[in-house]
Legacy VTK file of the C-alpha trace (Angstrom):
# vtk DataFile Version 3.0
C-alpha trace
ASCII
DATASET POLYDATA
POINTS 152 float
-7.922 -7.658 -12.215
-10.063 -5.958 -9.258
-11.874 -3.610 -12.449
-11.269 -0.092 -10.396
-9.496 2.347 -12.798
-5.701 2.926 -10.905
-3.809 6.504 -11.780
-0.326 7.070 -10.486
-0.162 10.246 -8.531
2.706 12.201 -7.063
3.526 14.853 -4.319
0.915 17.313 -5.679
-1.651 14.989 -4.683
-0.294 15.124 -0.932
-3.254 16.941 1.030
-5.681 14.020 -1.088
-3.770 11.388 0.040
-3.390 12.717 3.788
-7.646 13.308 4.032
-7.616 9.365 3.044
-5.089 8.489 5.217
-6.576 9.950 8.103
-9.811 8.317 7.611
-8.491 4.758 7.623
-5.694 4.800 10.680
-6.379 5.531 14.064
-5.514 9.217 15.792
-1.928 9.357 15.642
-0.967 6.900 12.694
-2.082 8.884 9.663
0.291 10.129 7.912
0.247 14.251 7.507
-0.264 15.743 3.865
3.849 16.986 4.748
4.803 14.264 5.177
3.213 12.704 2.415
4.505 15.152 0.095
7.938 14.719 1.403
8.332 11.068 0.819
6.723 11.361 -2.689
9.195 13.583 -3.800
11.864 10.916 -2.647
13.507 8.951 -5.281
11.841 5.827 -5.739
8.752 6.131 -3.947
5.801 5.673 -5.530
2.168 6.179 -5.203
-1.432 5.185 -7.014
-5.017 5.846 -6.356
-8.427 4.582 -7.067
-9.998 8.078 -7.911
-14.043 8.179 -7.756
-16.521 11.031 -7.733
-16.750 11.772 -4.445
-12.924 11.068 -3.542
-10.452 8.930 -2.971
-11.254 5.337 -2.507
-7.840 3.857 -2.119
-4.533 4.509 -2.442
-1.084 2.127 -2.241
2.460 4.153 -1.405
5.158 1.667 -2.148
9.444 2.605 -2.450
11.802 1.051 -4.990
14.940 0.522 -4.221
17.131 -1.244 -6.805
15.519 -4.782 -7.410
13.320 -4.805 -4.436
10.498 -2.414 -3.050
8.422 -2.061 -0.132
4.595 -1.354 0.482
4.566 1.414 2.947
1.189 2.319 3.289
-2.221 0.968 1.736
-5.770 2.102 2.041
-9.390 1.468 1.519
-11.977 4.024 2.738
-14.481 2.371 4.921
-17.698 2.806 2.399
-14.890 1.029 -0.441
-13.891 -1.570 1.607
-14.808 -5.411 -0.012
-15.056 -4.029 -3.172
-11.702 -4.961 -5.293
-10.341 -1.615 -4.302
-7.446 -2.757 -2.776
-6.870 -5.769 -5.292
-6.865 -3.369 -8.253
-4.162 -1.367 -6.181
-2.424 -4.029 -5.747
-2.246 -5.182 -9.306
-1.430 -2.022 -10.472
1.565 -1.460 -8.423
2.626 -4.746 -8.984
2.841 -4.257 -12.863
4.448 -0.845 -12.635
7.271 -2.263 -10.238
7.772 -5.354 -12.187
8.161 -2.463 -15.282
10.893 -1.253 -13.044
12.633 -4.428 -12.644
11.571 -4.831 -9.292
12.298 -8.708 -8.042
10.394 -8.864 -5.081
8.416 -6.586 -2.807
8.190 -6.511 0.855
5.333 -5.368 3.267
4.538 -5.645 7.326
0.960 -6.245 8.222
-0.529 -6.655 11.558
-0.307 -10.080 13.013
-4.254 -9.452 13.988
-5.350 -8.336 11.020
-6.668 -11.344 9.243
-8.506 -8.924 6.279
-5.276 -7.926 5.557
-3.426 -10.924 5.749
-5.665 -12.878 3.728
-5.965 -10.015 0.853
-1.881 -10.156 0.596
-2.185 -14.006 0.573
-4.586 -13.895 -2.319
-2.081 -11.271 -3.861
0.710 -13.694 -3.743
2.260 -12.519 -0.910
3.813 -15.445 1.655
5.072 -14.554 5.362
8.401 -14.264 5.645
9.609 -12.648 8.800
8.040 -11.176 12.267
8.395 -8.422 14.021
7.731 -8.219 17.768
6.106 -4.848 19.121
6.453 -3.126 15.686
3.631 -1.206 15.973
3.364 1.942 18.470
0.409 0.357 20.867
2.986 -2.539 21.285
1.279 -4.740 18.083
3.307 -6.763 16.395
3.676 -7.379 12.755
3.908 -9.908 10.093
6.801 -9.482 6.918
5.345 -10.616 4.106
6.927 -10.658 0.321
5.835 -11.352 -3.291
8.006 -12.288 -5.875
7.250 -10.777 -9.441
8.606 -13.504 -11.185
6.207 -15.443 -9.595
3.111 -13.450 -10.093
0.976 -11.679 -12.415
LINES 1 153
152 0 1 2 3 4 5 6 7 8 9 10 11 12 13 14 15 16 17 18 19 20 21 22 23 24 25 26 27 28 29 30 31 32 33 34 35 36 37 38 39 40 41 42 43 44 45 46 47 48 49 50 51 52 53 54 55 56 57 58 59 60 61 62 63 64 65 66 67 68 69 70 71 72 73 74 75 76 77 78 79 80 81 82 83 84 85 86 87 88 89 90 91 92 93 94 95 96 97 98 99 100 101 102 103 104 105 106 107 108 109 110 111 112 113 114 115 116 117 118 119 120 121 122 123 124 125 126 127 128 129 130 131 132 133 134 135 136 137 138 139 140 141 142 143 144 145 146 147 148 149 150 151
């Protein structure tokens, strides 16, 4: 396991979440703490943090939906970053979906990000799909999925 304690959190932890957010996506991507309190308060969607004394250091958001779920945000704040933040979030997540009788989970990551990429790999996570221009400067992005039965 990545050794970073993980706590589930839920909409009251919104503003939190946005501050981190903000400091990991460019102008214009980060998500804002309404918006993060709205989809945690949506059935099946789910979110854990690596909590430390001076803040956040991570967080994962992921949505279950029947048998299958779907990583919709992950971060690491920059001074974190390397560290088994992101591993531990991973693993964590992981267990509580596969708890849920979740069969496989899903995620899109840049096609450029290797960091990223390589991290899911690690994770178990193989490419399985493409999507062309997916992101809003025109990047495209890599599907990539786990299977639980496979992992952990």
């Amino acid at each position: 396991m990545g050794g970073w304690p993980v706590d589930a959190v839920g909409p009251e932890a919104a503003r939190r979440l946005s501050h981190l957010h903000e400091a990991c996506f460019p102008q214009g991507e980060a998500w804002s703490a309404p918006n993060m309190r709205n989809l945690l308060a949506m059935p099946g969607c789910c979110a854990w943090v690596v909590a430390t004394d001076d803040g956040l250091a991570g967080m994962v958001i992921a949505r279950k939906a029947l048998d299958e779920a779907e990583i919709l945000t992950i971060c690491v704040a920059p001074d974190y970053r390397r560290r088994g933040v992101a591993q531990s979030l991973i693993e964590r997540m992981s267990e509580s979906m596969k708890c849920a009788k979740v069969e496989r989970i899903f995620l899109e990551v840049r096609a450029d990000n290797a960091a990223a990429r390589s991290l899911y790999a690690a994770a178990g996570y193989n490419r399985c799909g493409f999507r062309a221009n997916y992101y809003s400067d025109g990047g495209n992005a890599i599907v990539m999925c786990a299977n639980l039965s496979d992992s952990l």
